[in-house]
C-alpha positions, 0 to 999 in steps of 0.5 A: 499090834497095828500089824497084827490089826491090819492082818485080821482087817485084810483077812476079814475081808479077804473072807467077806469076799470069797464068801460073796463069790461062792454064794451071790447068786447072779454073774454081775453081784459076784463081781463085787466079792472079787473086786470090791472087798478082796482087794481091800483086803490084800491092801491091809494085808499089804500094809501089815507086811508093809508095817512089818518089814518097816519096822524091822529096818529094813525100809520100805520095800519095792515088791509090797509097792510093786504087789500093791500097783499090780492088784489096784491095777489088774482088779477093776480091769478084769472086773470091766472085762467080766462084766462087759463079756457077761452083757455080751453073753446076756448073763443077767438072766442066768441062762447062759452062764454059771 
C-alpha cells in the first residue's frame, strides 16, 4: 500500500509538471513544471521502487540511489543553465524564444 501510495504522489506530480511545461506561457515560468514538481516526482516514484525492492529482501538497491543522486544533482543545474542562457538571450519578453 505505501508503495502503491508513493506511485500515485510521484506520478501526480510528475503530470502536474509536464502539464506546467506545455502550458506556462513564458521561458523562466516553464522552468518550474521541469525542475520543481517533476523532480518530487521521480523521488516518490524512486521511493516506491525503493520500498518495493526492499521489501521483497533483496535490500536496498544501488541503482534507486545512484538514480536519485544523478537527478537531484543534474535538475537544478540544467535549470540554472536554462535560465542563465535564457537572461542571455533577453527571453523575459518572449521574442526571441519559444
Amino acid at each position: 500500500m505505501l508503495t502503491a501510495l508513493f506511485l500515485l504522489i510521484g506520478a501526480a506530480f510528475a503530470l502536474i509538471g509536464s502539464v506546467g511545461l506545455a502550458r506556462l506561457p513564458d521561458l523562466f515560468m516553464r522552468l518550474h513544471g521541469p525542475t520543481k514538481a517533476t523532480t518530487l516526482g521521480i523521488g516518490g516514484i524512486l521511493i516506491a521502487s525503493i520500498l518495493h525492492f526492499s521489501d521483497q529482501g533483496q535490500g536496498v538497491s544501488l541503482h534507486e540511489i545512484l538514480i536519485t543522486l544523478f537527478v537531484f544533482t543534474t535538475a537544478p543545474i540544467s535549470a540554472y543553465l536554462v535560465a542563465r542562457t535564457g537572461l542571455h538571450l533577453d527571453a523575459r519578453n518572449g521574442d526571441n524564444v519559444d
